[in-house]
N, C-alpha and C positions, 0 to 999 in steps of 0.2 A: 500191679507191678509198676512200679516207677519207670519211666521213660526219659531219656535225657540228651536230647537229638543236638550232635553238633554239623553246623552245616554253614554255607555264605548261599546268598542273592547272587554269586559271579560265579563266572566260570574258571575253570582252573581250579589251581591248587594255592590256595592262602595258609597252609600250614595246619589242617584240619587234622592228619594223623599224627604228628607228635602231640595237638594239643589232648587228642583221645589215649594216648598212650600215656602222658601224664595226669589225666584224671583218673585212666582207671588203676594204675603205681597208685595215685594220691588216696582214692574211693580205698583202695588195699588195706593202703595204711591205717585210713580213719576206723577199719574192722569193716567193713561192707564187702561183698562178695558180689562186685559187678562181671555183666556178661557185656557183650560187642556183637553186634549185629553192623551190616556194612552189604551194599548189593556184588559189591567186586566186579567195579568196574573192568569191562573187555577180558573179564574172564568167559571162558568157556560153558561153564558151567550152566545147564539147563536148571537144577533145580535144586533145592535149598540142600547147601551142604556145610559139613563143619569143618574149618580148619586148623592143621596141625602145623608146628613148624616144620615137619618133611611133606605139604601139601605143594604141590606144581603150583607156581605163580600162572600158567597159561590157564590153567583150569580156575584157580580162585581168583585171580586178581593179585597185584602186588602190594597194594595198599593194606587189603587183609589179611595177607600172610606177612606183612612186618609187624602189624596190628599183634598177631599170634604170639609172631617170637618174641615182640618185645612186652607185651602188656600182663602177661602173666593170668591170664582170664583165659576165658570159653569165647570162639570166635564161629558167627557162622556167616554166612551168604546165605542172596538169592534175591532175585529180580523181586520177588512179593516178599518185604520187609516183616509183614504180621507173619508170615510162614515161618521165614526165619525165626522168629523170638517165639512163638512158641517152640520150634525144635530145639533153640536153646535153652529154654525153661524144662524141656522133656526130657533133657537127657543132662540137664545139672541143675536139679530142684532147689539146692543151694544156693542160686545166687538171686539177689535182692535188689537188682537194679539194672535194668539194660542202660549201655550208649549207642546208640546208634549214629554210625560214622555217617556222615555225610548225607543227610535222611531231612533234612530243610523241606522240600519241595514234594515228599511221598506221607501225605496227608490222611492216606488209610490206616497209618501207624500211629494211636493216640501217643502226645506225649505230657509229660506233668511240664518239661521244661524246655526250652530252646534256644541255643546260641548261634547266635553269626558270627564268623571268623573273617577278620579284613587282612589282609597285608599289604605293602607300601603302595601297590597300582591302585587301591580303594576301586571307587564305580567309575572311574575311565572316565568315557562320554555320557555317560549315566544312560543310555537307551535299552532296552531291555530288546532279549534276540530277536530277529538276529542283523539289525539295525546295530546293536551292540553286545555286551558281556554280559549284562544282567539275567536274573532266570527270573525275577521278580521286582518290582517294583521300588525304589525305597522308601516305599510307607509299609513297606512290608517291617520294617525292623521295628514299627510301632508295637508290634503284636509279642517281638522277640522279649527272653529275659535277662539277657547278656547278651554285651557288643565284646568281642576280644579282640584289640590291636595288636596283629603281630608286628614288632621290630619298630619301625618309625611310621608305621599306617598313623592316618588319624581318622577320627568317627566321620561317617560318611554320613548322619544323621542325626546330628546333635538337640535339634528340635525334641526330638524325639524322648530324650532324656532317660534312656536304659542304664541301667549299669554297665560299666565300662569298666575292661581290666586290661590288663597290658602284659602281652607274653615275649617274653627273649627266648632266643634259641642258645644254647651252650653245649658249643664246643667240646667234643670227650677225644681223647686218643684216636690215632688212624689206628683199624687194625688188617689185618691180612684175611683177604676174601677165604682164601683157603686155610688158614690158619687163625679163629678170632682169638686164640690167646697171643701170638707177636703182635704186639706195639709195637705205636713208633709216634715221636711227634715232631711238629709242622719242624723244626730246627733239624731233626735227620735226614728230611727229604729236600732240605734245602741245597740247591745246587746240582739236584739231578736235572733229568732232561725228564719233563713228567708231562699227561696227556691228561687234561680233568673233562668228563665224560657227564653227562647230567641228561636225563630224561624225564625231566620234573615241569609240574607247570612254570615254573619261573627259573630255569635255568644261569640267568645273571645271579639271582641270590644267592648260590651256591658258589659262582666263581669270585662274586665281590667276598665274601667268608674265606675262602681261600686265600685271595689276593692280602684280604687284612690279618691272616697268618705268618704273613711274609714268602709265598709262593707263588712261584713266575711258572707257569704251564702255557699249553695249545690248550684253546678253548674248542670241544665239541660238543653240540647242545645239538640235541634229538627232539623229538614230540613228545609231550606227557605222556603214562603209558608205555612208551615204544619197546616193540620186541627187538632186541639186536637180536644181529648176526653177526658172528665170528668175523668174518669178512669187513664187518662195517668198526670194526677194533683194529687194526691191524697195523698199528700206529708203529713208529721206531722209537728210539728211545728209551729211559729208564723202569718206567710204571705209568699205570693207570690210577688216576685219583675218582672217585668214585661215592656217590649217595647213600644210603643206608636202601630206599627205596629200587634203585635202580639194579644194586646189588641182590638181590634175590633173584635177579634174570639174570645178570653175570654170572652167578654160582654154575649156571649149567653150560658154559662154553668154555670152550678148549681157548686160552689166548696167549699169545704168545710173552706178555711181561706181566710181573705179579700186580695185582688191583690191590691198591687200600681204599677201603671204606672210611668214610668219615660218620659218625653214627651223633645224634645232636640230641638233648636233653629239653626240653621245654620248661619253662619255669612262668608263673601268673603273679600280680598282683593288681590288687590283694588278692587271696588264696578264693581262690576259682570251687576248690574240692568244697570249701565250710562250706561257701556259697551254696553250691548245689544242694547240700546236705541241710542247710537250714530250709531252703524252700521245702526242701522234702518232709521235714520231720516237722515244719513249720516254729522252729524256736533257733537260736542258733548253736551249732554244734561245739563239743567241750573241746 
């Protein structure tokens, strides 16, 4: 079974789960039937389970329940990655290809391919932990089969001479926490009094996207991960501007002004999906 592990050498979050949500849309399209495997991170969860889009984020992880809603595939958890994909193989014989989110550095999991995902902070001070950000070395991306730049990152490893693709993020419609068919775009919310909330690894990237919408907010930026509490929203004002990511934990609190989500599309070039598919099939795909 094919393996197609996307992951970075840093820590934080470089944009790993939109760029898995668009390859496994992309894998969709080309007729393949991939699965997603993912540990879920600071979920609960003792042992290898599958997620649904009405799965608790405290128990799977919020990463792999956006993974769910959004990727259209078979998602599971669990701290031993091999466990996972086989209970994802066992219980949808159908599908012809794992990704495994964020799985760079869990080496018991063979894979056929491997990508490092960079965005704009690249390797910092280049020190690996916890002197620095790194989990791994940069000669580690010698070994990789794709470098992906998200936004304006540049190769942190050029030497190296991997393939190189370059991912944007794209902007889709705000929509309402409670409500995802109300729209609305950046032009309606303009002139409110709005609060944009981010619990993402990189926090500014979402308020500079915002900012370059033409939207004036209070900025509150949380820890990656982070569980709010009701308490820790309690903002005045018009609304809450809000992550795709972050929102899966918003869904379950009582707050006082309505949340819109901002929900973002990923796009490659050149096409990241052939890529994968030619290594795979070894020719390149039609």
């Amino acid at each position: 079974m094919p393996v197609v592990v996307v992951g970075n050498i840093t820590v934080g979050g470089s944009g790993k789960t939109p760029l898995v949500i668009h390859l496994a849309q992309a894998l969709r399209a080309l007729g393949r039937h991939p699965g997603i495997v993912s540990r879920g991170y600071l979920g609960d969860a003792t042992h290898v389970a599958e997620v649904t889009s009405g799965s608790d984020p405290g128990t799977v992880g919020d990463e792999p329940l956006l993974l769910a809603r959004r990727s259209g595939c078979p998602v599971f958890v669990g701290r031993d990655r091999v466990a996972a994909a086989r209970a994802l193989l066992a219980g949808y014989p159908q599908c012809d290809l794992i990704l495994a989110d964020d799985g760079l550095q869990h080496y018991r999991l063979e894979r056929e391919i491997e990508i490092a995902v960079f965005d704009e902070r690249g390797v910092m001070n280049g020190w690996c932990l916890p002197a620095g950000p790194l989990r791994e070395p940069t000669s580690r991306l010698s070994r990789v089969d794709a470098v992906v730049l998200n936004g304006t990152a540049v190769s942190p490893a050029p030497t190296f001479q991997r393939p190189v693709f370059a991912m944007r993020l794209r902007d889709e419609s705000f929509h309402r926490l409670d409500d995802p068919l109300t729209t609305c775009s950046a032009a309606d919310l303009a002139g409110q009094t709005l609060n944009a909330v981010a619990g993402i690894g990189a926090p500014q990237r979402f308020f500079d996207r915002l900012r370059a919408m033409g939207l004036s907010f209070a900025e509150h930026a949380f820890p990656d991960h982070h569980d709010f509490r009701a308490e820790e929203l309690a903002f005045d004002g018009d609304a809450i501007l809000t992550t795709e990511k972050d929102a899966v934990k918003l869904a379950r609190l009582s707050l006082p002004l309505p949340v819109w989500v901002l929900p973002v599309t990923a796009e490659t070039s050149p096409d990241l999906a052939a890529f994968v598919l030619e290594k795979i099939d070894g020719h390149p795909s039609a």
